[in-house]
Backbone bond lengths (Angstrom), bond angles and torsions (degrees), N, CA, C in turn:
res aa  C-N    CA-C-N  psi(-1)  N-CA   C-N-CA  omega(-1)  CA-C   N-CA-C  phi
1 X - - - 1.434 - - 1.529 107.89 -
2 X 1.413 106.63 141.30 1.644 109.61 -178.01 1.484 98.56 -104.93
3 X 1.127 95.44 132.46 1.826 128.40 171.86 1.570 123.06 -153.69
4 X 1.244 107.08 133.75 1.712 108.54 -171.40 1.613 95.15 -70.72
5 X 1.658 131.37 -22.54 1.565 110.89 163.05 1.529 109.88 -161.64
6 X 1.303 92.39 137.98 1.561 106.58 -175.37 1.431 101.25 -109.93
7 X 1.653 99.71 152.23 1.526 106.00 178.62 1.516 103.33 -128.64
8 X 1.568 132.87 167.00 1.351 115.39 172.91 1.866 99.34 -127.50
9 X 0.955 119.26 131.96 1.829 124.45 -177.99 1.780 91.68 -111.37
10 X 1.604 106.24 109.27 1.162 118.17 134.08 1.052 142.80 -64.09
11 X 1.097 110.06 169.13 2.071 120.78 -159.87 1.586 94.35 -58.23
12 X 1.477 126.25 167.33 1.369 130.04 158.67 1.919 110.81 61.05
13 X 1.965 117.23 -23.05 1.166 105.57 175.87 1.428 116.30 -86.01
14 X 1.099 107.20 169.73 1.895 114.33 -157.55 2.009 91.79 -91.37
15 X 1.670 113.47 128.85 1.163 116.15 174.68 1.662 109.89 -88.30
16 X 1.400 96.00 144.07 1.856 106.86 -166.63 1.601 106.72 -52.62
17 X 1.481 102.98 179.66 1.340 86.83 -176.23 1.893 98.32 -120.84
18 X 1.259 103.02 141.38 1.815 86.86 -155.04 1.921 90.96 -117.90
19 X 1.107 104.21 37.24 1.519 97.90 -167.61 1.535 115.56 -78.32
20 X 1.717 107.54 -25.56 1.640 129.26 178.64 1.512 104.53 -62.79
21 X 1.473 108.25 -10.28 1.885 102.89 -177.92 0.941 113.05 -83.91
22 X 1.659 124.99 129.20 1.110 122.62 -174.52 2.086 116.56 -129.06
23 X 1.333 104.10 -23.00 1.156 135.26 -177.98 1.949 102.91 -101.43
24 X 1.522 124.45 -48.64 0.919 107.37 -134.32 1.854 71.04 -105.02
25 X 1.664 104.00 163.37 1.558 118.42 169.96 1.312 117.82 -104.99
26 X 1.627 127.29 101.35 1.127 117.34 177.33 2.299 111.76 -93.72
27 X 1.291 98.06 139.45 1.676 107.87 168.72 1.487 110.24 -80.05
28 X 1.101 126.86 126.49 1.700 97.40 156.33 1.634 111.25 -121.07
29 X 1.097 121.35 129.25 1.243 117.86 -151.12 1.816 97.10 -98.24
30 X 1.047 122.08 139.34 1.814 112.40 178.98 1.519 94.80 -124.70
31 X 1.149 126.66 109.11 1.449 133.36 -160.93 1.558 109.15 -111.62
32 X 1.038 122.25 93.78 1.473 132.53 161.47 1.379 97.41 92.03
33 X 2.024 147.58 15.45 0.949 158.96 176.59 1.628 114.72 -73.67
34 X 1.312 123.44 -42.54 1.628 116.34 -177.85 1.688 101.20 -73.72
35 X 1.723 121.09 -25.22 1.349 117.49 171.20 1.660 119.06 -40.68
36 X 1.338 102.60 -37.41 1.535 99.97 -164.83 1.374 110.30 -128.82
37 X 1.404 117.43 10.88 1.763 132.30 170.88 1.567 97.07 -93.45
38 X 1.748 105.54 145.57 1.362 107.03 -161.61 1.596 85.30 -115.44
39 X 1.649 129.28 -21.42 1.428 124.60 176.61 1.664 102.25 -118.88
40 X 1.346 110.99 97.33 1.394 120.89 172.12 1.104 128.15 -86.95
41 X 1.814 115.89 -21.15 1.409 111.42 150.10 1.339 138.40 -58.96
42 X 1.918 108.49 -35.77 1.313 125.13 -170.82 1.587 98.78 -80.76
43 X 1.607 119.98 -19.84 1.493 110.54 167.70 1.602 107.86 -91.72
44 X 0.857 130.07 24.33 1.739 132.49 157.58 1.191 100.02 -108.20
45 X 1.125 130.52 -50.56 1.584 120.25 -153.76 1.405 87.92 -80.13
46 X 1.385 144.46 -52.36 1.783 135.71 173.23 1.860 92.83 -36.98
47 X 0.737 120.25 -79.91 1.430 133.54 179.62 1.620 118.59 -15.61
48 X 1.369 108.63 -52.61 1.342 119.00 -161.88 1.780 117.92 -65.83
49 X 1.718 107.58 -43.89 0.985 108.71 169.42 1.597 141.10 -98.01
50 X 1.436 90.07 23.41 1.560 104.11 148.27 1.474 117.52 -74.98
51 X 1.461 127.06 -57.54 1.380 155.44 -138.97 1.719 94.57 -69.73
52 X 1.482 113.81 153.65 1.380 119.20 -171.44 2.104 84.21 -110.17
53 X 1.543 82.82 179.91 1.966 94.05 174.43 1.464 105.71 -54.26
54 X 1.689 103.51 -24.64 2.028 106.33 -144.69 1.448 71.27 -94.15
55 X 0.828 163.01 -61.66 1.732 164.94 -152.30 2.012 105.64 -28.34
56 X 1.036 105.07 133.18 1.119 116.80 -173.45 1.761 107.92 -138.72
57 X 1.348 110.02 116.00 2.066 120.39 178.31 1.390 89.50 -84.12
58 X 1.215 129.36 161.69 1.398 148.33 145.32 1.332 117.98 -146.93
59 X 1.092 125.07 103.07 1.391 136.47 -175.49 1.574 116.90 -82.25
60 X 1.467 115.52 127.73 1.268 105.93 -171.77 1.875 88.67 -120.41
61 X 1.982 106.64 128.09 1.367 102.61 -172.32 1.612 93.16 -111.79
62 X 1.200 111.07 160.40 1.467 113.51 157.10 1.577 107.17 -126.85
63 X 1.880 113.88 146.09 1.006 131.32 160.39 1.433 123.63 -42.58
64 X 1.000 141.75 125.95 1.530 123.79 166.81 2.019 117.27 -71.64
65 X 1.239 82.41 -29.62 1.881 81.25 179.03 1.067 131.76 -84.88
66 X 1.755 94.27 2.54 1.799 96.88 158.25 1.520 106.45 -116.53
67 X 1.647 105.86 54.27 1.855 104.59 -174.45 1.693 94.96 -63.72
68 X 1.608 106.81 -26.48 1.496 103.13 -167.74 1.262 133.82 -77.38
69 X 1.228 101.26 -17.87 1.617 128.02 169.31 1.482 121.47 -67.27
70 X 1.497 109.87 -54.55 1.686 131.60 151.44 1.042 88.60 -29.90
71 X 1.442 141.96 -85.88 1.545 145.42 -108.89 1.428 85.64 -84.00
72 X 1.392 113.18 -68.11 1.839 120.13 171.52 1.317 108.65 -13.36
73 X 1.209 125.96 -77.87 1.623 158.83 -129.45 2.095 79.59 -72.92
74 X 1.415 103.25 -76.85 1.608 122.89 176.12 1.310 106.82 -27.75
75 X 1.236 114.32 -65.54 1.592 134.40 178.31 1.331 102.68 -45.43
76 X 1.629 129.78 -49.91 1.385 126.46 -157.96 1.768 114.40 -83.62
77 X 1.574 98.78 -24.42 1.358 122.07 -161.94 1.403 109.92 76.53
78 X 1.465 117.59 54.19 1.748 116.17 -178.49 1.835 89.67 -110.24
């Protein structure tokens, strides 16, 4: 994905607070995270009042019953 800047937020670190944006559009992408979070509301609602109007979630989920397909895909470099 093209972006003039990417950031990465590890587990347990505190996400910025992007509420002062008013002009600029931030994505935040949560990639394979509701798979293995057991409170996905209580990680939106932490979430929410950071986020500006321009703020955009995109959740990327994976199936578990195609773990084998993933694994393929990884394996192939696709």
């Amino acid at each position: 994905m093209e972006a003039p800047s990417k950031e990465t937020i590890a587990r347990g670190e505190a996400f910025p607070d992007l509420t002062a944006e008013s002009e600029k559009r931030t994505a935040i992408l949560v990639n394979g995270t509701f798979n293995h979070e057991f409170d996905i509301q209580g990680l939106l609602s932490q979430l929410k009042p950071k986020l500006s109007r321009t703020s955009r979630v995109i959740a990327v989920l994976y199936n578990p019953y195609l773990r084998s397909l993933y694994s393929l895909a990884n394996w192939l470099g696709i």
